[in-house]
One Martini backbone bead per residue (centre of mass of N, CA, C, O) as a GRO file, in nm:
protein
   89
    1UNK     BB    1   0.346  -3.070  -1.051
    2UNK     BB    2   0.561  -3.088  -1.298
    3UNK     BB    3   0.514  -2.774  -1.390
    4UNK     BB    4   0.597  -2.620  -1.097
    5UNK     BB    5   0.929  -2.683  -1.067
    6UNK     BB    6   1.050  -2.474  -1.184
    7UNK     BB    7   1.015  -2.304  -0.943
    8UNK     BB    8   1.211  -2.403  -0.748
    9UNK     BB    9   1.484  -2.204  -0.873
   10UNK     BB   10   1.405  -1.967  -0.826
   11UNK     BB   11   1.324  -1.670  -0.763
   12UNK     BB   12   1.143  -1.394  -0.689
   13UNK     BB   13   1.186  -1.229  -0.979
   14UNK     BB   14   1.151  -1.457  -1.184
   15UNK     BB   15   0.859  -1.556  -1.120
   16UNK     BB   16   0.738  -1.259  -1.156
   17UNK     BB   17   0.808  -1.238  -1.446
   18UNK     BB   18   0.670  -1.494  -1.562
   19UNK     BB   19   0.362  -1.370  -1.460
   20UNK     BB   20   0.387  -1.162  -1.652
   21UNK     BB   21   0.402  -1.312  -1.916
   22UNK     BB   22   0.189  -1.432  -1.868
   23UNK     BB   23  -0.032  -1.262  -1.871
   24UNK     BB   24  -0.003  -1.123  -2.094
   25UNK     BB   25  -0.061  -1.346  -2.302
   26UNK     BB   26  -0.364  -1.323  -2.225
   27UNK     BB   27  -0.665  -1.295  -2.370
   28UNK     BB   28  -0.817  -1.335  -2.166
   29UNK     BB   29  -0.913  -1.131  -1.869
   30UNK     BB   30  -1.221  -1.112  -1.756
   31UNK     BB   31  -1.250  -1.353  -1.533
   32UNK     BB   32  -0.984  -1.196  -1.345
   33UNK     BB   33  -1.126  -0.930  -1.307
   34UNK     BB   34  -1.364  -0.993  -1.176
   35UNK     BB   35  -1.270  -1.192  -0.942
   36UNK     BB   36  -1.086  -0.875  -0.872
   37UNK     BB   37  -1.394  -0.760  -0.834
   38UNK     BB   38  -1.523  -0.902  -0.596
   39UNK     BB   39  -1.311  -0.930  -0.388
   40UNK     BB   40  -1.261  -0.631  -0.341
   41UNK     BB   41  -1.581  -0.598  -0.226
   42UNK     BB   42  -1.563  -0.814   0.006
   43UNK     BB   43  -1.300  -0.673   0.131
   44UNK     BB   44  -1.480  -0.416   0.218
   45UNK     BB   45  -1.699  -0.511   0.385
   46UNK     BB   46  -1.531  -0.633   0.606
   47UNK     BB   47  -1.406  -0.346   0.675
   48UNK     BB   48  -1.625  -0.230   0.763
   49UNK     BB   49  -1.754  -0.474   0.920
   50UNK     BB   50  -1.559  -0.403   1.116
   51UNK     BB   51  -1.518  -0.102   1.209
   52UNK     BB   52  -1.824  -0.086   1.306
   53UNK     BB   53  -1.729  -0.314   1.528
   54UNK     BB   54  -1.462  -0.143   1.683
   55UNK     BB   55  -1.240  -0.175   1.499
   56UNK     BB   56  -0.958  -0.072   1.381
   57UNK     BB   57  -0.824   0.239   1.413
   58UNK     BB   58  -0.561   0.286   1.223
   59UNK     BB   59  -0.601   0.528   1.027
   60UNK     BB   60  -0.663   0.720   1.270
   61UNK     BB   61  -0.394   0.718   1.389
   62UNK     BB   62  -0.204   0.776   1.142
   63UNK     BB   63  -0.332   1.024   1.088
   64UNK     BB   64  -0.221   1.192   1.376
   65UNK     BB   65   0.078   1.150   1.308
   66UNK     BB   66   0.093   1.285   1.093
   67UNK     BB   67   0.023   1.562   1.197
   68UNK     BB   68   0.215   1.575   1.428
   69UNK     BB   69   0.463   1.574   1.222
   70UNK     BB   70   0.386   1.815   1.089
   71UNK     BB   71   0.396   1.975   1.297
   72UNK     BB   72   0.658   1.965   1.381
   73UNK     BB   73   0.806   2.037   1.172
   74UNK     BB   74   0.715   2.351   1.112
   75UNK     BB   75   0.833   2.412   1.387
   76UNK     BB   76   1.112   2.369   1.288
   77UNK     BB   77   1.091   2.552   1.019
   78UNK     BB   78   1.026   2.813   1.198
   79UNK     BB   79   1.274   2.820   1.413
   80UNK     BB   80   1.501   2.810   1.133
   81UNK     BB   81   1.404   3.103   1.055
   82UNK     BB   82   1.422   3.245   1.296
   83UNK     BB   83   1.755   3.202   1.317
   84UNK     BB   84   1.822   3.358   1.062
   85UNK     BB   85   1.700   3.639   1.121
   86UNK     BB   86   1.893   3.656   1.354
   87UNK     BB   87   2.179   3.612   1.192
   88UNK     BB   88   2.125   3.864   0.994
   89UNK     BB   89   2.157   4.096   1.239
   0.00000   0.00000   0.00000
């Protein structure tokens, strides 16, 4: 525990500085990306039978407000093209 006290007084941005510091520094770094391609296959498949199952259906929400958000852009772009070409006559 006592090698870890450093971090007690530090901010969150110079821990993260820290972190990147080691990170850096390490010579071999095949055994964290392994784990972090382990781990990122593990938590699709879980996204999937999570889905498969019923689960939320947030992306098919988000695309669809996506969508919405910009069709009504769009026609109050083409509305205000409509007004300009209006007050130009």
């Amino acid at each position: 525990m006592e090698k870890y006290n450093i971090f007690a007084k530090l901010k969150h941005t110079n821990i993260a500085k820290r972190g990147k510091k080691l990170w850096r520094g390490l010579k071999d770094k095949t055994e964290w990306e392994q784990k972090a391609i382990k781990q990122m296959e593990e938590y699709n498949k879980a996204v999937k039978e999570y889905e498969a199952n019923g689960g939320s259906n947030s992306v098919a929400k988000r695309r669809k407000l996506a969508n919405k958000l910009a069709s009504k852009k769009a026609k109050r772009k083409d509305s205000s093209e409509e007004e300009e070409d209006d007050e130009s006559v």
